[in-house]
C-alpha positions as CSV (number, residue, x, y, z in Angstrom):
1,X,8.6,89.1,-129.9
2,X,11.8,88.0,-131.1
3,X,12.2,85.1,-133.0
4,X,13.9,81.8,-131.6
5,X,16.3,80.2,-133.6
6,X,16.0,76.4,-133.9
7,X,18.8,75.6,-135.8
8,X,20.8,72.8,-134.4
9,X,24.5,72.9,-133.6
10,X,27.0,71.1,-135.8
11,X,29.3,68.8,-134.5
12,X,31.5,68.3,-136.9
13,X,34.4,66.0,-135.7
14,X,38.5,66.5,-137.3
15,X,40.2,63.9,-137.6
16,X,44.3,64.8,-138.3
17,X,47.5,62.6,-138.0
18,X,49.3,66.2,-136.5
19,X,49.5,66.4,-133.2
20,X,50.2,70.5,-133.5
21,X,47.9,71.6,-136.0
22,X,48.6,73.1,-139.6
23,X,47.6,76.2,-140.8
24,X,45.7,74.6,-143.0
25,X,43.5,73.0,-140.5
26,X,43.4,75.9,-138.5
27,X,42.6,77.9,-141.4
28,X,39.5,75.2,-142.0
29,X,38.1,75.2,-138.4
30,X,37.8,79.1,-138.7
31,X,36.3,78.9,-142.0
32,X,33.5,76.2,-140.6
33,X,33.0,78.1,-137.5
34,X,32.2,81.2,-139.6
35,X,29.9,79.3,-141.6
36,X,27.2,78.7,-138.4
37,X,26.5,77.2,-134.7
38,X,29.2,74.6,-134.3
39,X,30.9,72.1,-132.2
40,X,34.2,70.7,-132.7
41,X,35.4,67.1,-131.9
42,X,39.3,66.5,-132.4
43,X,40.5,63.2,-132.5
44,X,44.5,63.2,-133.5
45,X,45.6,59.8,-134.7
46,X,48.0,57.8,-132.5
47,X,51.8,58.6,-133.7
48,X,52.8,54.5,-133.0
49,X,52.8,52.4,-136.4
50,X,49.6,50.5,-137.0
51,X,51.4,47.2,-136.6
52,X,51.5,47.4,-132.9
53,X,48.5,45.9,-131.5
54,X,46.0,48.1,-130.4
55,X,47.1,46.8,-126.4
56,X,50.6,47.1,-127.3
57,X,51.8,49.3,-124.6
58,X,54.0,51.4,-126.8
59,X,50.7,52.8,-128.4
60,X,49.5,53.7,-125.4
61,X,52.5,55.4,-124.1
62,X,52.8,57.1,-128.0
63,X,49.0,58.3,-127.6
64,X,50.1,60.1,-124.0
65,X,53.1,61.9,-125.2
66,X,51.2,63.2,-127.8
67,X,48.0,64.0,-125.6
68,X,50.4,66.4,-123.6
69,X,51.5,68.2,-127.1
70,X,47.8,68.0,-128.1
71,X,46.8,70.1,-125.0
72,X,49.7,72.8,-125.4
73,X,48.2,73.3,-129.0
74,X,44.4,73.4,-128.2
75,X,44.5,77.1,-127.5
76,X,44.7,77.6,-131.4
77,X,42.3,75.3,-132.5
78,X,40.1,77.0,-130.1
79,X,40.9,80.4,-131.3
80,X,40.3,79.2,-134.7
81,X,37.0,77.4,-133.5
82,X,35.8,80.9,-131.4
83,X,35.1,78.1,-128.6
84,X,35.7,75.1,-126.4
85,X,37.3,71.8,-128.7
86,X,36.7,68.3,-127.3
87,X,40.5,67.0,-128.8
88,X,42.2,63.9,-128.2
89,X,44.7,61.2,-129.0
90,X,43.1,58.3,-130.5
91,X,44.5,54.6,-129.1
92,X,43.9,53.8,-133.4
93,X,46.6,54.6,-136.2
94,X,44.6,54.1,-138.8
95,X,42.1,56.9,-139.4
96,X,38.9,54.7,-141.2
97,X,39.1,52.9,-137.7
98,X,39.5,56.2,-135.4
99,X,36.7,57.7,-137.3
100,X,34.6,54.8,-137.1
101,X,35.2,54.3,-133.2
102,X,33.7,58.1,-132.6
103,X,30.8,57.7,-135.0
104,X,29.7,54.8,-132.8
105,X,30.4,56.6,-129.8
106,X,29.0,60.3,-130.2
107,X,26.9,62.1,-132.9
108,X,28.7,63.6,-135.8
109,X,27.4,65.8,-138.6
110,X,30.1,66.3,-140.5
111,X,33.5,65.1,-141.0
112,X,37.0,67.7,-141.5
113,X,39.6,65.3,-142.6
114,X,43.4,66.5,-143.0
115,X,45.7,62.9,-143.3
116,X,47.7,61.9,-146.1
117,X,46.2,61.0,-149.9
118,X,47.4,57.3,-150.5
119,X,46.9,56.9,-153.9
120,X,46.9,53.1,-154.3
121,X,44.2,52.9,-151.8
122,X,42.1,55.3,-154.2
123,X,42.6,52.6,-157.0
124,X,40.9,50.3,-154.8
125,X,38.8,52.2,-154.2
126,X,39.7,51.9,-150.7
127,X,40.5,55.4,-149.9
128,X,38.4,56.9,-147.0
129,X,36.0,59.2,-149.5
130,X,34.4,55.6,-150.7
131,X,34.9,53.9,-147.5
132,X,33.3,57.2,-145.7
133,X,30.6,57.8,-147.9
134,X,27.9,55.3,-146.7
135,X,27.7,57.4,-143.7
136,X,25.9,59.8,-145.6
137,X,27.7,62.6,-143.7
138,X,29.8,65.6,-145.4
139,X,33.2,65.1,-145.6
140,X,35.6,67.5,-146.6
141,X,39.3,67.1,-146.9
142,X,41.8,69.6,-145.9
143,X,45.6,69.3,-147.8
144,X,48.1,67.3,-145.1
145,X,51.3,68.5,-144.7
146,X,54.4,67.4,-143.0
147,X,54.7,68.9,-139.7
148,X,57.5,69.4,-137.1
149,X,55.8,66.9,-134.0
């Protein structure tokens, strides 16, 4: 008799502010697929500038022009992933609130993070490692780059 194994899939959800993914992301997905049973959630923040309302209808158009790129680069995050990605444009800007509107939604084990460092938010103590870390989840950050999108 062979033995069943019970371990639970990961669903570890990305959150990136590239709508084509870096190699550095890519590079992370393969490494956390390697690491064991895994499912990946993708949410891209939206490109529009957090001061337009979240029914402002230029976020909304934003989020769709980048949900078309999104889709033309899926084939590599799922290459990376050795799998089917859930990915999507977030209607948010601002990743705390993107991340905080899928943890509400869907179950999440662990958090891939690739957005940029802002270092006066870390001196008040408002950067997302301290706002994340009453989830209890592991978060790991991955370096964000510029990108060409």
């Amino acid at each position: 008799m062979t033995a069943i194994d019970t371990t639970p899939t990961a669903r570890v959800l990305v959150v990136t502010d590239h709508i084509l993914p870096t190699a550095d992301l890519v590079e992370a997905v393969r490494r956390r697929a390697a690491a064991g049973d895994v499912q990946f959630r993708v949410v891209v923040l939206n490109p529009a500038h957090s001061e337009f309302h979240v029914l402002h209808p230029e976020r909304r158009v934003k989020a769709a022009e980048a949900e078309l790129a999104l889709r033309q680069a899926l084939p590599a995050l799922e290459e990376a992933a050795g799998g089917h990605v859930i990915a999507s444009v977030s209607v948010r800007h601002d990743p705390m609130d993107a991340i905080e509107e899928t943890l509400f939604s869907e179950p999440i084990d662990e958090i891939l993070i690739s957005v940029p460092h802002h270092h006066l938010a870390e001196r008040l103590h408002q950067d997302l490692p301290h706002r994340l870390r009453h989830y209890g989840l592991p978060v790991a950050f991955i370096p964000s780059q510029p990108d060409s999108s």
